[in-house]
N, CA, C and O atoms as CSV, one atom per row, in Angstrom:
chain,resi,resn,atom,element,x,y,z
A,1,UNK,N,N,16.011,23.838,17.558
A,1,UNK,CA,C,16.571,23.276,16.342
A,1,UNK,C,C,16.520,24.328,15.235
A,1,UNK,O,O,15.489,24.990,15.118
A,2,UNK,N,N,17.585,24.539,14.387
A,2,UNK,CA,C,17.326,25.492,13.464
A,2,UNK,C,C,17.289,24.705,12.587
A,2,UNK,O,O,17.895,23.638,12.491
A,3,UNK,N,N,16.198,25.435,11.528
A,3,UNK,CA,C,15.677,24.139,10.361
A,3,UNK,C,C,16.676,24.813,9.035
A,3,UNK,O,O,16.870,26.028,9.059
A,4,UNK,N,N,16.986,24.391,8.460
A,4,UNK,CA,C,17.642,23.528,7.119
A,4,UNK,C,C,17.340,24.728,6.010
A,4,UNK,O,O,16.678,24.312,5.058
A,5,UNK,N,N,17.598,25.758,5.961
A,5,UNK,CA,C,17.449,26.516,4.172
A,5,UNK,C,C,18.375,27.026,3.084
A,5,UNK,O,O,18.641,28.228,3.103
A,6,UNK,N,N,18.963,26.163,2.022
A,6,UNK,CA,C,20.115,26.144,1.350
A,6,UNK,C,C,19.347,27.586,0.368
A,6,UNK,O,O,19.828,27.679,-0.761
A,7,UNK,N,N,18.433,28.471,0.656
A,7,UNK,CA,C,18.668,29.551,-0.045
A,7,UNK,C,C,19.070,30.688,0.587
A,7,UNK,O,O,19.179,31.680,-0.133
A,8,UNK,N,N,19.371,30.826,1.990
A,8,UNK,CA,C,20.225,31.600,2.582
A,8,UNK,C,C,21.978,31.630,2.021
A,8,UNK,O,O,22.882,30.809,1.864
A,9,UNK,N,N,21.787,32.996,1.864
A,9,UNK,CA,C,23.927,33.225,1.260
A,9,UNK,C,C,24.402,33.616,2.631
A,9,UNK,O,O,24.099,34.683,3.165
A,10,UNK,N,N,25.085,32.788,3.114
A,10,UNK,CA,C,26.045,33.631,4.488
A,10,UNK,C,C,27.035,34.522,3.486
A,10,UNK,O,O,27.449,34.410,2.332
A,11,UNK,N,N,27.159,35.330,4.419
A,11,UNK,CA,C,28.389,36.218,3.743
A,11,UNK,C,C,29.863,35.262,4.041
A,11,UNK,O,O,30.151,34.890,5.179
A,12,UNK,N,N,30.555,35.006,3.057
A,12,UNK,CA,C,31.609,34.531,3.440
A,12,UNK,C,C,33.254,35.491,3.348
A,12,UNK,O,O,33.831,36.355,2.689
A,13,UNK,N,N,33.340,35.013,3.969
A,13,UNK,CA,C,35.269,36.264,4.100
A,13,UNK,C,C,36.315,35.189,3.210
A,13,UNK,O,O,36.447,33.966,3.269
A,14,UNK,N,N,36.994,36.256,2.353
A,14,UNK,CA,C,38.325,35.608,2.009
A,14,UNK,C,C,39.364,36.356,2.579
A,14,UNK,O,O,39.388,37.434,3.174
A,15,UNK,N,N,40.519,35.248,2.149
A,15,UNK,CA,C,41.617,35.806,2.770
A,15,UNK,C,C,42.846,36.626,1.269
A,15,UNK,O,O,42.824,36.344,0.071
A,16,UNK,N,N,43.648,37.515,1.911
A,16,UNK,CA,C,44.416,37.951,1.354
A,16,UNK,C,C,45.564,37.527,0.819
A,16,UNK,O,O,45.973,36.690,1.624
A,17,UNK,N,N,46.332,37.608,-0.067
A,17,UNK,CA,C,47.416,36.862,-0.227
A,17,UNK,C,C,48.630,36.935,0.899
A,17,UNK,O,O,49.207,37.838,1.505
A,18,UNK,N,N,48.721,35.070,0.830
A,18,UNK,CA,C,49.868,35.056,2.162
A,18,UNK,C,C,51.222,35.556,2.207
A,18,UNK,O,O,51.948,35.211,1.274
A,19,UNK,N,N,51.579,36.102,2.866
A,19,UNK,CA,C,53.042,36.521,3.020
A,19,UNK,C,C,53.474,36.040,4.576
A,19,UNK,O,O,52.999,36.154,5.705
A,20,UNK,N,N,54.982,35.270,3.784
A,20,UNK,CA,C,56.077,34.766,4.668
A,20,UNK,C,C,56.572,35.893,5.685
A,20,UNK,O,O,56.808,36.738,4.821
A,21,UNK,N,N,56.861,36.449,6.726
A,21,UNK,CA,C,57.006,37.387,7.270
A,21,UNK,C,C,58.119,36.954,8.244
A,21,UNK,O,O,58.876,37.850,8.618
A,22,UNK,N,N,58.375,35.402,8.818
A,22,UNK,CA,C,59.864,35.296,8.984
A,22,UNK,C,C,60.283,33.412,8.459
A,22,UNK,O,O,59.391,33.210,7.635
A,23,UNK,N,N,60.959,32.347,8.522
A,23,UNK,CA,C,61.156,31.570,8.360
A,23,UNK,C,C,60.162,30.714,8.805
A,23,UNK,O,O,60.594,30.132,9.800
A,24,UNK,N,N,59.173,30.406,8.572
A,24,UNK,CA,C,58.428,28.993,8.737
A,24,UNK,C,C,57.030,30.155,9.438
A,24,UNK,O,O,56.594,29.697,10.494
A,25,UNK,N,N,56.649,30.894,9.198
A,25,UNK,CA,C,55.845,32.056,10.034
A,25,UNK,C,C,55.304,32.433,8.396
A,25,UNK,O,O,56.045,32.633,7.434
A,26,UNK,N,N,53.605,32.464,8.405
A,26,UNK,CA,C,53.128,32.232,7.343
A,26,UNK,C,C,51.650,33.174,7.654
A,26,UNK,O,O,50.707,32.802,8.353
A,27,UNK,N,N,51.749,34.227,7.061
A,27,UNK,CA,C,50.278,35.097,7.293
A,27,UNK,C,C,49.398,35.902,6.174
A,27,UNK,O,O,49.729,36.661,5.263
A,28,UNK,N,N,48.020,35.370,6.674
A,28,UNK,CA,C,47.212,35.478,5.747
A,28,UNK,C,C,45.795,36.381,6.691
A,28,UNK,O,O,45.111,35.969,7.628
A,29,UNK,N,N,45.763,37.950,5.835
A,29,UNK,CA,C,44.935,38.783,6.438
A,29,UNK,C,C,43.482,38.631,6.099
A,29,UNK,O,O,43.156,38.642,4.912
A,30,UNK,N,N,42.569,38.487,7.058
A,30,UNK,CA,C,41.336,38.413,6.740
A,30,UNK,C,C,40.612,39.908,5.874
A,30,UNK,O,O,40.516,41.084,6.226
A,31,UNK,N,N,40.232,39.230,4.724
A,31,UNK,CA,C,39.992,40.850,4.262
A,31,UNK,C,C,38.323,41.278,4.200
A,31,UNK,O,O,37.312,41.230,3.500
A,32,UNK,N,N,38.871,41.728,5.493
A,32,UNK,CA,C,37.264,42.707,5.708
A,32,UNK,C,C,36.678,43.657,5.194
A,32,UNK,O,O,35.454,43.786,5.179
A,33,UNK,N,N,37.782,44.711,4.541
A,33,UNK,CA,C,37.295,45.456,3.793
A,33,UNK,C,C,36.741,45.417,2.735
A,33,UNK,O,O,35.869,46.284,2.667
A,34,UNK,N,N,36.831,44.802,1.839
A,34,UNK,CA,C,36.023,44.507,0.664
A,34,UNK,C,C,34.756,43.255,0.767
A,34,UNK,O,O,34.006,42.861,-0.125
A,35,UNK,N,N,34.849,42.846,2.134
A,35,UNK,CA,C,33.495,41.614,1.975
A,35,UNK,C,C,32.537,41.740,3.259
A,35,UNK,O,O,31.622,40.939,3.451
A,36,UNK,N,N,32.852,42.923,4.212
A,36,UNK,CA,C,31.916,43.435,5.004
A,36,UNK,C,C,31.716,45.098,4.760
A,36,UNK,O,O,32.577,45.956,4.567
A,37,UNK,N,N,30.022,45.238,4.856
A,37,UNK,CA,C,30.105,46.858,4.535
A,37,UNK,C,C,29.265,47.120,5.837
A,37,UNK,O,O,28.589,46.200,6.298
A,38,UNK,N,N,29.288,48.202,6.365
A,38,UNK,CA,C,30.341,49.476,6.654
A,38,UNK,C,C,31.746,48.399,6.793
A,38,UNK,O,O,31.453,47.247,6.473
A,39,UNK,N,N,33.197,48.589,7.213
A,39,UNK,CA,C,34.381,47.772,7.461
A,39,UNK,C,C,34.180,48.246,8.621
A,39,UNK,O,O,33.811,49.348,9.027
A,40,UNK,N,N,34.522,47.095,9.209
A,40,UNK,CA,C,34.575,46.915,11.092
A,40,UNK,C,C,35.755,47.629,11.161
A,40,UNK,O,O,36.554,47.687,10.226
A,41,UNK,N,N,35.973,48.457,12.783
A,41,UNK,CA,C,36.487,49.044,13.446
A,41,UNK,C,C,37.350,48.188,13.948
A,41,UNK,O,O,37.741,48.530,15.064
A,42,UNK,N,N,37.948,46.873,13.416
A,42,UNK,CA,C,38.990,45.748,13.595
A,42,UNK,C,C,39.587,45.179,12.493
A,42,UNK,O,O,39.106,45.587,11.435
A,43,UNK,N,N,40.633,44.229,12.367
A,43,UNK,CA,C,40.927,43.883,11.727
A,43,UNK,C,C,41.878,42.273,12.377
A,43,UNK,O,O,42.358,41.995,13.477
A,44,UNK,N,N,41.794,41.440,10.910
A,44,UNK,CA,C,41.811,40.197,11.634
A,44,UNK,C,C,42.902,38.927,10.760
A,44,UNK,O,O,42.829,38.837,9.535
A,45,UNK,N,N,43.536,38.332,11.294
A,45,UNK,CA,C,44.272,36.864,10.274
A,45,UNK,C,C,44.310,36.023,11.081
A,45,UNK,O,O,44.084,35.895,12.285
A,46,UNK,N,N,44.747,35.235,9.960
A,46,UNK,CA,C,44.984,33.560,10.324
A,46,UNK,C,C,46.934,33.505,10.078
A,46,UNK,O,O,47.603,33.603,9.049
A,47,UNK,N,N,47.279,33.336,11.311
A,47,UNK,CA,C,49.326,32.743,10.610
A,47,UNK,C,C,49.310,31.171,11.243
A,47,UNK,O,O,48.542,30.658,12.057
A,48,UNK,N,N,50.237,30.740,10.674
A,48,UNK,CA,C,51.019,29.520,10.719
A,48,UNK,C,C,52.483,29.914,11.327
A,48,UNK,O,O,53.256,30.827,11.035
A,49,UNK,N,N,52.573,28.607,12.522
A,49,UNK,CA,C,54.220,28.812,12.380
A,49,UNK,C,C,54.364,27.053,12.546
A,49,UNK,O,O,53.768,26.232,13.242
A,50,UNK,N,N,55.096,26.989,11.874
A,50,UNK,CA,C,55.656,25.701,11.299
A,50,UNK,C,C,56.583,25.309,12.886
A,50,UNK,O,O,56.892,26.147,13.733
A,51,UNK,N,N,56.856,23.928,12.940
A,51,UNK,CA,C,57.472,22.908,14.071
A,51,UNK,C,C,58.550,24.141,14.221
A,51,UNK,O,O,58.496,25.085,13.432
A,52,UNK,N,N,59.678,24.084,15.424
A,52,UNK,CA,C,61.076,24.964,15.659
A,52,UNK,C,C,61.015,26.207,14.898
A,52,UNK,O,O,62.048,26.802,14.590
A,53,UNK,N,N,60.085,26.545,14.643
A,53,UNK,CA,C,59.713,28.263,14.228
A,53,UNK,C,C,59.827,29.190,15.181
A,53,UNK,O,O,60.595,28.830,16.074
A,54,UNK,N,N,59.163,30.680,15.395
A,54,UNK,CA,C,58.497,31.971,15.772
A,54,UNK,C,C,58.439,32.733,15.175
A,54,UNK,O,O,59.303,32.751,14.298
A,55,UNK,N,N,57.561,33.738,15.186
A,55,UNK,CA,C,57.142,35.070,15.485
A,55,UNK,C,C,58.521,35.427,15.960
A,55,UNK,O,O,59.293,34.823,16.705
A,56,UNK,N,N,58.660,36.998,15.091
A,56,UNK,CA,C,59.268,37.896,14.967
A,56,UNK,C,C,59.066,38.566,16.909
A,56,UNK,O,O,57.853,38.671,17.089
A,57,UNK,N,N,59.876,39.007,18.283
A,57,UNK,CA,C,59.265,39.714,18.957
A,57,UNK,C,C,59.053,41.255,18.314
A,57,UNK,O,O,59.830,41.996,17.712
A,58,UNK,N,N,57.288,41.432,18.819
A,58,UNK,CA,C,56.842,42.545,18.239
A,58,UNK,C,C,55.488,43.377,19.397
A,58,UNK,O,O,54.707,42.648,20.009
A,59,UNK,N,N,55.428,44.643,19.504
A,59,UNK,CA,C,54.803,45.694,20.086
A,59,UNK,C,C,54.304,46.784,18.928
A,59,UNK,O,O,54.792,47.276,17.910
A,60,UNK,N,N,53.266,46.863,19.542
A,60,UNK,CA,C,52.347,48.249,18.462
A,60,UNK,C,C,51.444,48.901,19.535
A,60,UNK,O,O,51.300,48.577,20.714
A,61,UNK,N,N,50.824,49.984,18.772
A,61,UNK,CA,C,49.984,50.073,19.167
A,61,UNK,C,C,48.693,49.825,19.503
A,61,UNK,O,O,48.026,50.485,20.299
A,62,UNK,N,N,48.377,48.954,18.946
A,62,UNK,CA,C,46.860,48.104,18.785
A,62,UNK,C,C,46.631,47.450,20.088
A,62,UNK,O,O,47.539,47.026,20.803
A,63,UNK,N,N,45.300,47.387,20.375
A,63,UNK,CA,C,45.157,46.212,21.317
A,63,UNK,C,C,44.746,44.615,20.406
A,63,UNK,O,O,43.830,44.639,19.584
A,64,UNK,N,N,45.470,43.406,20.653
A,64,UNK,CA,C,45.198,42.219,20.249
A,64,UNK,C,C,44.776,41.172,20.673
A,64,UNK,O,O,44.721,41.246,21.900
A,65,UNK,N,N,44.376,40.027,20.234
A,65,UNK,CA,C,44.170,38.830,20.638
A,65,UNK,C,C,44.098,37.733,19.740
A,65,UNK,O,O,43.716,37.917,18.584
A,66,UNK,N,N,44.371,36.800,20.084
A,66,UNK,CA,C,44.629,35.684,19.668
A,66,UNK,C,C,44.502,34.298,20.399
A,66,UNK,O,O,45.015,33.981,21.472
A,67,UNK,N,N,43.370,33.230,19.230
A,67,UNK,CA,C,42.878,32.161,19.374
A,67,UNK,C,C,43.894,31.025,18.974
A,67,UNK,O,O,44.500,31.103,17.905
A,68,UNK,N,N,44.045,30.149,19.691
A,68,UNK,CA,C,44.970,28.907,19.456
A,68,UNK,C,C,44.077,28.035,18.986
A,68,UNK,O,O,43.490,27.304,19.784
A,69,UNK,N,N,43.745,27.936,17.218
A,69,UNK,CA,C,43.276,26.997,17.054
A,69,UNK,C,C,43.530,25.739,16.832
A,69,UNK,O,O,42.777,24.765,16.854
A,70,UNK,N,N,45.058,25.861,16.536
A,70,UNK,CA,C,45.851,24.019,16.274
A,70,UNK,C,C,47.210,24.288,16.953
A,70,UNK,O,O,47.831,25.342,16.811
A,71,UNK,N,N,47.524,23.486,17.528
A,71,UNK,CA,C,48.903,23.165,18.233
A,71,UNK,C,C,49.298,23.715,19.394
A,71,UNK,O,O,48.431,23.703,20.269
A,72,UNK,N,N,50.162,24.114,19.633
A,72,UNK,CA,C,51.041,24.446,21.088
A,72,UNK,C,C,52.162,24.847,21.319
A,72,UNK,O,O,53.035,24.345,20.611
A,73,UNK,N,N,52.480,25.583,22.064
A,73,UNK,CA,C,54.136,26.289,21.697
A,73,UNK,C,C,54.062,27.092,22.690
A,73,UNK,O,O,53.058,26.879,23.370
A,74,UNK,N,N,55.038,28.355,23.243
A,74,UNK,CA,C,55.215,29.298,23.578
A,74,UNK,C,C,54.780,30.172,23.645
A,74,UNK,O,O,54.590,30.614,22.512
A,75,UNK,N,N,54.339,31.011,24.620
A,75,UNK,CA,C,54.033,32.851,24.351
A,75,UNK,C,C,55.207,33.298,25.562
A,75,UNK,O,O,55.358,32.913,26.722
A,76,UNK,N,N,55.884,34.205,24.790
A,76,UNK,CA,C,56.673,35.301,25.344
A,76,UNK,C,C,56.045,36.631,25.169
A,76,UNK,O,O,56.197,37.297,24.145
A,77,UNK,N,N,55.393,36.977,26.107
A,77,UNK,CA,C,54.794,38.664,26.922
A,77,UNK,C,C,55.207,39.112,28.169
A,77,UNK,O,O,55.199,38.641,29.306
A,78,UNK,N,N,55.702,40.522,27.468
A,78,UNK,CA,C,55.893,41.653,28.811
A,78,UNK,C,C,57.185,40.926,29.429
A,78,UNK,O,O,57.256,40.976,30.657
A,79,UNK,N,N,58.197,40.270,28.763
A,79,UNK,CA,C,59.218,39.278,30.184
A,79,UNK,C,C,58.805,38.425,30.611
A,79,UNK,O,O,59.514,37.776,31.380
A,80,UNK,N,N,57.419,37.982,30.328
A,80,UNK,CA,C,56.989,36.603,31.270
A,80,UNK,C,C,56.949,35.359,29.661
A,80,UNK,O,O,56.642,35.556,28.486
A,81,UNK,N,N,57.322,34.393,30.256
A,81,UNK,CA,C,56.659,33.328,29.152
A,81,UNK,C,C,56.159,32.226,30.006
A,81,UNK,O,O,56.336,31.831,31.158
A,82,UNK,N,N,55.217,31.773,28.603
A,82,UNK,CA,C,53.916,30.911,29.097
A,82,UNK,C,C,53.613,29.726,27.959
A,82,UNK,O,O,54.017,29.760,26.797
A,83,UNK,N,N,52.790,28.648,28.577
A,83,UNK,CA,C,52.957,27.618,27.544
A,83,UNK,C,C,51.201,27.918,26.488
A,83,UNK,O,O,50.191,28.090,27.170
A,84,UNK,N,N,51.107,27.935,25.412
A,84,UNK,CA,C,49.864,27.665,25.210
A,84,UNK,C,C,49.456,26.882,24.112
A,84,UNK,O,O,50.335,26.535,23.324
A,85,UNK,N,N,48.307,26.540,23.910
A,85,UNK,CA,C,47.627,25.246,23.118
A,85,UNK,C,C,46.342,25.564,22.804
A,85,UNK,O,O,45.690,26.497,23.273
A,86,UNK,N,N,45.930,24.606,21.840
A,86,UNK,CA,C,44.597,24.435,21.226
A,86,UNK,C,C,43.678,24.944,22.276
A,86,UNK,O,O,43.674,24.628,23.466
A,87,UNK,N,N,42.729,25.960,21.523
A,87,UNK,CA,C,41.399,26.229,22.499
A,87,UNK,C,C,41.658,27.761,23.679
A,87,UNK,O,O,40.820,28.471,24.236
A,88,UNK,N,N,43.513,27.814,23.700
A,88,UNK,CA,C,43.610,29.264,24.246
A,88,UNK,C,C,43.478,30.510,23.544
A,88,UNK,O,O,43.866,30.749,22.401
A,89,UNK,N,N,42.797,31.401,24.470
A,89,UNK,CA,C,42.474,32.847,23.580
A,89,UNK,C,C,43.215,33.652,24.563
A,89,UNK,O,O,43.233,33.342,25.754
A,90,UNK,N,N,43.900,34.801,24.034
A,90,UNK,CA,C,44.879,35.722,24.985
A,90,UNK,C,C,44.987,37.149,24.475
A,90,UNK,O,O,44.865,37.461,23.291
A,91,UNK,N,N,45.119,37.608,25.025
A,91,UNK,CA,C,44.821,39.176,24.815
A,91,UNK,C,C,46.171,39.857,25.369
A,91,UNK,O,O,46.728,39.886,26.466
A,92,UNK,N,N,46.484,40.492,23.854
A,92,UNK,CA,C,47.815,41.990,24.866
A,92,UNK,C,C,47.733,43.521,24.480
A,92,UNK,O,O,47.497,44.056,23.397
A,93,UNK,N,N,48.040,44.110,25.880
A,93,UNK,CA,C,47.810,45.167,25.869
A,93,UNK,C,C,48.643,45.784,24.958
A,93,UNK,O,O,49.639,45.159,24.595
A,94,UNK,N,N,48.348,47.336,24.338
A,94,UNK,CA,C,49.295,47.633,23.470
A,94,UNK,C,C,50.623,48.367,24.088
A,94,UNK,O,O,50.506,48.937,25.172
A,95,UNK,N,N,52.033,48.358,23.332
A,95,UNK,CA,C,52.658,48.426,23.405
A,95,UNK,C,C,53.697,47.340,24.317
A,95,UNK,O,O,54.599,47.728,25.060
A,96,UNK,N,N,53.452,46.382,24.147
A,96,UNK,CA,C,53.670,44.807,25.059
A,96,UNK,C,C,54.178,44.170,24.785
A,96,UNK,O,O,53.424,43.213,24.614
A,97,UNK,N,N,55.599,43.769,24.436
A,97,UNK,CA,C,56.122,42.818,23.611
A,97,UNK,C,C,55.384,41.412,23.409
A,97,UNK,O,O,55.234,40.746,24.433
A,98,UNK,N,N,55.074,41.068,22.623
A,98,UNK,CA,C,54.868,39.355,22.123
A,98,UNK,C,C,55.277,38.643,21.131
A,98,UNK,O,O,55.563,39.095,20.022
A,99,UNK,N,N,55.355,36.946,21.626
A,99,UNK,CA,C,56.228,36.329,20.939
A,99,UNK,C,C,55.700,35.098,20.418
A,99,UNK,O,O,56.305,34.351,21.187
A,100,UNK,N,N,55.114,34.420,19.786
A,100,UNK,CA,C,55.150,32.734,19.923
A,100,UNK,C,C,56.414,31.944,19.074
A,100,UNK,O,O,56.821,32.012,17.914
A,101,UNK,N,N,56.793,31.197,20.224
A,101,UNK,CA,C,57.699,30.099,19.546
A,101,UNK,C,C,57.082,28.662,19.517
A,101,UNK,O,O,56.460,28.215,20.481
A,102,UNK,N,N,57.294,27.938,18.317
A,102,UNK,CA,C,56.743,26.634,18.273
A,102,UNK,C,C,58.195,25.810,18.387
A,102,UNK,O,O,59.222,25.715,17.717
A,103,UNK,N,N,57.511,25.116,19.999
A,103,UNK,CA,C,58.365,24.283,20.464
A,103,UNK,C,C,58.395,22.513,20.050
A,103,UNK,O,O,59.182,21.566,20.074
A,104,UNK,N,N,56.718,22.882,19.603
A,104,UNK,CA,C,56.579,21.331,19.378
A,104,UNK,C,C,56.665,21.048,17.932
A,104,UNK,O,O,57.065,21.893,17.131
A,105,UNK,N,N,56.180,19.510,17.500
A,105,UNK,CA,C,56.453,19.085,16.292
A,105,UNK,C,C,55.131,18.808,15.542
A,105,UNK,O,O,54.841,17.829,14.853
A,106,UNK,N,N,54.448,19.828,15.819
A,106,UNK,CA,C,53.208,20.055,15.079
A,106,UNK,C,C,52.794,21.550,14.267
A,106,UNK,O,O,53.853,22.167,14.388
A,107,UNK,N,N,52.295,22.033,13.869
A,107,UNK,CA,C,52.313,23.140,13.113
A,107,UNK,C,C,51.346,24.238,13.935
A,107,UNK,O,O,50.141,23.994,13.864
A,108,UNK,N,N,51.623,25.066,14.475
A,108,UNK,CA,C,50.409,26.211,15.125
A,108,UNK,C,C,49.475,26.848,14.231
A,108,UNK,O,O,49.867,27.282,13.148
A,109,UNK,N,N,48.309,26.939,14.583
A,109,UNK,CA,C,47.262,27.644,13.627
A,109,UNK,C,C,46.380,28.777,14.562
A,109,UNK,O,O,45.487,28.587,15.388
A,110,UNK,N,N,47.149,30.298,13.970
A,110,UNK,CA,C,46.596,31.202,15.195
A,110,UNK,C,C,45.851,31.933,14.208
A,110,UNK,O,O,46.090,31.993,13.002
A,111,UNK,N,N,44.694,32.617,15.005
A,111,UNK,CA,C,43.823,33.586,14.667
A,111,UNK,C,C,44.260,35.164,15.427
A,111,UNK,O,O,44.531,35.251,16.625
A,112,UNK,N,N,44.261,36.138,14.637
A,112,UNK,CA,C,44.252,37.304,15.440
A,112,UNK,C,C,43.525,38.319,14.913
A,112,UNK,O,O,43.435,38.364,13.686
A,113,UNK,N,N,42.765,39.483,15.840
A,113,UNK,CA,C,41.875,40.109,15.967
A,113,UNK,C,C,42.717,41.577,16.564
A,113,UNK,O,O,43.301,41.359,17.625
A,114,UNK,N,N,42.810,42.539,16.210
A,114,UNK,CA,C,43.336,43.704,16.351
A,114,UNK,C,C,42.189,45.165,16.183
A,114,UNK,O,O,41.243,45.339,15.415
A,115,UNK,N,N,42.767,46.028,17.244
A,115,UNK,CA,C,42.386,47.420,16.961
A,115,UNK,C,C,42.891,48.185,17.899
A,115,UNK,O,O,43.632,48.032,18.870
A,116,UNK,N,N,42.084,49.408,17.178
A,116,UNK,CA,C,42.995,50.568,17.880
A,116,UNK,C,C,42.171,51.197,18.817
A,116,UNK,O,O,40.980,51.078,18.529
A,117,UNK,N,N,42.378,51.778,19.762
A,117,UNK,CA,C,41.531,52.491,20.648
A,117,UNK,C,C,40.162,53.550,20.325
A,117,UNK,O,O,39.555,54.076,21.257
């Protein structure tokens, strides 16, 4: 059991201001740099894509991943597509095309985690 002490400060993270990046596709960067010191060797957000939305298809160099924390929709990678939902975590290699489309009539709430080699 961990006991109870409201004089502990967790460090808490804010986020950056959101930017629209395509129609109903809504992203907000976790900003690590100014609220963790040394800044992690990653970098991280939270997007939204609204009901009959997607994601832009996009490849970089980074390796990524991403947590499905609300809803369900599409992933288009590498030529293959796949269905995913609440509670999936997925990882792509870099230079990999990826896509999510929201097929359903609920709103997606993704987390992503990025870096570079």
């Amino acid at each position: 059991m961990i006991a109870k002490n409201d004089s502990i400060n967790l460090p808490r993270l804010s986020f950056l201001s959101a930017e629209c990046l395509a129609p109903g596709l809504n992203v907000c960067e976790i900003d690590l740099a100014s609220s963790v010191s040394p800044s992690p060797s990653f970098q991280a957000s939270r997007f939204t894509v609204d009901p009959g939305c997607s994601s832009p298809p996009e490849k970089h160099e980074v390796h990524e991943m991403w947590f499905i924390s609300e809803g369900k929709g599409k992933l288009a990678y590498d030529q293959q597509e796949m269905q995913i939902k609440q509670n999936d975590f997925v990882y792509f290699e870099p230079n990999k095309t990826h896509q999510v489309i929201n097929d359903s009539s609920e709103m997606m709430v993704i987390f992503s985690i990025w870096w570079g080699d």
